[in-house]
N, C-alpha and C positions, 0 to 999 in steps of 0.2 A: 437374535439372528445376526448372520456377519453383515457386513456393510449399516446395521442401523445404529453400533457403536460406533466408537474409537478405536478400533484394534491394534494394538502394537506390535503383530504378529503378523499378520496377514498382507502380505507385501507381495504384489504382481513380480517378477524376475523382473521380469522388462522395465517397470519403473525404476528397480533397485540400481539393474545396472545403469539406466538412464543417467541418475543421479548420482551414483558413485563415477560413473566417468566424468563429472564436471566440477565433481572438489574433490576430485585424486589430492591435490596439493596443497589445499586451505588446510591452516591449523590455527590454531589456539597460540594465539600469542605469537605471531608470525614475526613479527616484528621487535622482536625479544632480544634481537643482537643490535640488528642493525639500525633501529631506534628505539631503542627500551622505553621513552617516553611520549614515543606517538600517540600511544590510547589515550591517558591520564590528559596528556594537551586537549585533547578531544573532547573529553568525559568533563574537564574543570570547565570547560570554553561556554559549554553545554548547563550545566548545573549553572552557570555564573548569570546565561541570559534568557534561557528559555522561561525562567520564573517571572520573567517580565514580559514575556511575549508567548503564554501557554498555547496558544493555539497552531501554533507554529509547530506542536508537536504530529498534530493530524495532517501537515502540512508537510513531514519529513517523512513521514512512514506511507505516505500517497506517495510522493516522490520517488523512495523504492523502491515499491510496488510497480508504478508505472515505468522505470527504470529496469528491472525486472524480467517486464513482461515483452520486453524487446530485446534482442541479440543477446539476452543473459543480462547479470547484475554487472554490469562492465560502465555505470556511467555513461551511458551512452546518453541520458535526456539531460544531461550538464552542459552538453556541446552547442556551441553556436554553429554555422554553417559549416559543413564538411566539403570538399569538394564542388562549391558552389549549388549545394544540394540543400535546399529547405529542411532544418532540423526536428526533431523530434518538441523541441520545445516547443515549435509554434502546432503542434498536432492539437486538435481540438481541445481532448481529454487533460492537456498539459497548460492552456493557455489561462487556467486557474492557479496554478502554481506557484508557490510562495515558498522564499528563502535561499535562493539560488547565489544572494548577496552573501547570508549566511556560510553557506559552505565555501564558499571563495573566502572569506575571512579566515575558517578554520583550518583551509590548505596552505594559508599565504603563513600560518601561525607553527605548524608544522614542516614547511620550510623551511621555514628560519632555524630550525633544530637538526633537520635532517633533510636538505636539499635533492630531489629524483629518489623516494626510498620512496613514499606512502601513497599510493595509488587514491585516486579523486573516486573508485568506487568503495575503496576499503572506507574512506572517510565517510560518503555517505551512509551505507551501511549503520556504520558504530554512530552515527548524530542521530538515525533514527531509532535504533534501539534504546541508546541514551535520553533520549528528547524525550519516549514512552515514558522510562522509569520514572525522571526526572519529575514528571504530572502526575505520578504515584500508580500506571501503568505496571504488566507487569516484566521483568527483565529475563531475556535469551541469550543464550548464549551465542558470537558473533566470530566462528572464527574467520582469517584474515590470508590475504596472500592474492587477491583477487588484482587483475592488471586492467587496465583504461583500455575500453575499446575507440577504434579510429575514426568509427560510422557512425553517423546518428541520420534518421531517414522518417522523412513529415508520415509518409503512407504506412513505412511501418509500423509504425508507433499509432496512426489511427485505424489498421486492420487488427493490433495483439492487443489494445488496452480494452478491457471489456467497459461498455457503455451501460449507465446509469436509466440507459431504454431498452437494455438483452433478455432475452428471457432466460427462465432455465437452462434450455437446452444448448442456447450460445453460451451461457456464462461457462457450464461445465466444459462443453468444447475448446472453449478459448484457454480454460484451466489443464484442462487433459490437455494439450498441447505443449504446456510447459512441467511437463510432469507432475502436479498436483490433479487432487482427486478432490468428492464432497467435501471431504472430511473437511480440506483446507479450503475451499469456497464457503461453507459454514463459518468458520474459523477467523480466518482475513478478513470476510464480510463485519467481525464483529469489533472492527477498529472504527467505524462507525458512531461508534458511542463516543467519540470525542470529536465528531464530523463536522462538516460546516457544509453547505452549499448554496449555490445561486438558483437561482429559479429556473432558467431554462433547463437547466435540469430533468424536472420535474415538473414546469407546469402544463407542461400535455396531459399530465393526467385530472390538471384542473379545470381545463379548457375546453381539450379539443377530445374526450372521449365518449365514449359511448353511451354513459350512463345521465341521467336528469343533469339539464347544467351544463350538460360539460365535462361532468366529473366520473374518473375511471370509479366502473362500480366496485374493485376490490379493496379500492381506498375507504378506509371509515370514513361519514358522512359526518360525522360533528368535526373531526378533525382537518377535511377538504374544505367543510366551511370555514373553521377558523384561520387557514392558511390564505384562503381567497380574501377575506373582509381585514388582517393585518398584516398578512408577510405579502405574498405577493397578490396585489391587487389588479393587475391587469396581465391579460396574457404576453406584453410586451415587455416586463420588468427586467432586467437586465443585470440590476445591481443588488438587489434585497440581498441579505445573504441570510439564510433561515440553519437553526441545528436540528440534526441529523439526529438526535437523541435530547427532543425540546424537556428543558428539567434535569438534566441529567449530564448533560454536554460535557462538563468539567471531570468528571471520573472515570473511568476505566471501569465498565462494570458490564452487567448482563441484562439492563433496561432496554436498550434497543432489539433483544431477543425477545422482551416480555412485548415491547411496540410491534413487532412481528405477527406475534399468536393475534396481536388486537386491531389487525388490518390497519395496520402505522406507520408502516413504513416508509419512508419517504418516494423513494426511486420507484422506479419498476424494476429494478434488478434487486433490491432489497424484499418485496413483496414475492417475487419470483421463488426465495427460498421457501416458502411457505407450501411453494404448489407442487414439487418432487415430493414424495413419500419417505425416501432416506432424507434428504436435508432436512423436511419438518420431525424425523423422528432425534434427528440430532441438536436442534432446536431445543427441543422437551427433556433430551436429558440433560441438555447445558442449564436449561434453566430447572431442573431438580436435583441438581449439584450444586455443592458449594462454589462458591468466585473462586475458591484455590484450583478445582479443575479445569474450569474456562481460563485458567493465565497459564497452566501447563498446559494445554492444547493449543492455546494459543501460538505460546513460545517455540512447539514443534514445528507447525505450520509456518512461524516466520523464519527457522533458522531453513527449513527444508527450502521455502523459497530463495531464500539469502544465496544459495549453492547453484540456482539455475542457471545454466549452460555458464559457467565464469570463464572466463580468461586468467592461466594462470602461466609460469615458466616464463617462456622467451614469447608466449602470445600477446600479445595488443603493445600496450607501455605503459610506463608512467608519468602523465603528464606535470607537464610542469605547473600549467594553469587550469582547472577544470576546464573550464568553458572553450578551449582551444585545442585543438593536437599539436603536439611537438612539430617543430620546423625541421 
């Protein structure tokens, strides 16, 4: 039936044009004149230190993502205050966020070769795709041309990042909103597998829910126990940081879809795939395919998002320092 694949054909108009109006201008290798060696600075910077700091990878494709899901891929969660406006960094959803040093490193490196050319979202873009590969993730295609937006805004960033306590029908909402569908809430959700989180997070459902205990009854029960007796032991914990795919964390793979089927999921937004009909039918065919299909879906999924609402031509700029707007 349609909607329980993948389909490569069946595309809403309204999405199409959605999306083709917002990378009119991105291309492949954008930067091919006027810094031929932007990527490559990127891509070495990348390869040279992420092997020491692997987790840093789940750490850049959050950043994205969250990046993203606010005024477009334009950079906007890089920014310190704007207009004396509390920025999106300090938004709840971001205040986990790691590597922000990183990517100031690899603008200040790209600088030095080609001063006002590379835009602070083109870079992060390419660290996050790179950063994937790099942990043997799998690789998308990244085209470029994307300009720095001026706004960065605490509320908006905590009204569009979807919470780790959404159900269903908000995750898809918050998803359709930015032009993505199941397919790519399935999809995305499946970066996961190289996840990390804190407790608050997630321990409402060790706590404070419905079920014996304390504990949310859709959570497996051998599992809820062994998160209560060694990760997070009290409902107060602050700092645990427990993986998102226990066993498995280090790979790129389709075990967090098999923790899914086995009420394992960590979050309540993770758990939530399970209970729409289309997401758990696409669950089951991810995990009755080989890993080569789950990294081409994947890869669709991330370049589609990579294109939401961009800044391209004479819109936004290009900062000179991420974390600032030009003067």
């Amino acid at each position: 039936m349609a909607g329980t694949g993948f389909p490569g054909f069946i595309i809403v108009f309204g999405l199409l044009a959605f999306i083709g109006s917002t990378n009119a201008q991105l291309q492949m290798n954008f930067y091919a004149k006027s810094c031929p060696k932007a990527e490559k600075i990127i891509s070495d910077y990348v390869k040279e230190h992420i092997p020491n700091a692997p987790s840093l990878a789940a750490s850049f494709i959050r950043m994205h993502f969250h990046d993203c899901f606010v005024r477009g891929c334009d950079g906007s969660v890089l920014l310190n205050s704007t207009n004396g406006q509390s920025p999106e960094k300090n938004a709840v959803p971001n205040q986990t966020l790691r590597g922000f040093d990183f990517i100031d490193r690899v603008k200040s490196l790209v600088e030095a070769e080609c001063p006002g050319i590379v835009s602070c979202a083109d870079i992060l873009t390419l660290v996050a795709r790179d950063s994937i590969v790099t942990v043997g993730g799998p690789f998308w295609q990244v085209p470029t041309g994307r300009r720095d937006g001026v706004i960065s805004n605490v509320t908006e960033a905590n009204n569009n990042i979807p919470s780790p306590f959404s159900n269903f029908t908000t995750l898809l909402t918050l998803f359709n909103n930015q032009g993505l569908d199941t397919n790519d809430l399935v999809l995305l959700s499946g970066a996961h597998t190289i996840g990390i989180a804190h407790c608050p997070a997630f321990s409402r459902r060790l706590y404070n829910s419905t079920g014996p205990g304390g504990v949310d009854p859709t959570l497996d029960s051998e599992y809820a126990a062994n998160l209560k007796t060694n990760k997070c032991t009290t409902p107060n914990d602050n700092t645990t940081i427990v993986e998102m795919d226990p066993g498995s964390r280090k790979t790129f793979d389709l075990s967090y879809y098999t923790l899914l089927t086995k009420r394992r999921g960590l979050f309540n937004s993770d758990a939530a795939l399970t209970t729409d009909s289309t997401s758990l039918g696409l669950i089951n065919q991810l995990l009755s395919s080989p890993q080569s299909f789950f990294y081409a879906q994947f890869a669709k999924s991330m370049e589609k998002m990579g294109r939401i609402n961009v800044k391209t031509g004479s819109q936004g700029e290009i900062r000179k320092q991420c974390a600032l707007v030009n003067s």
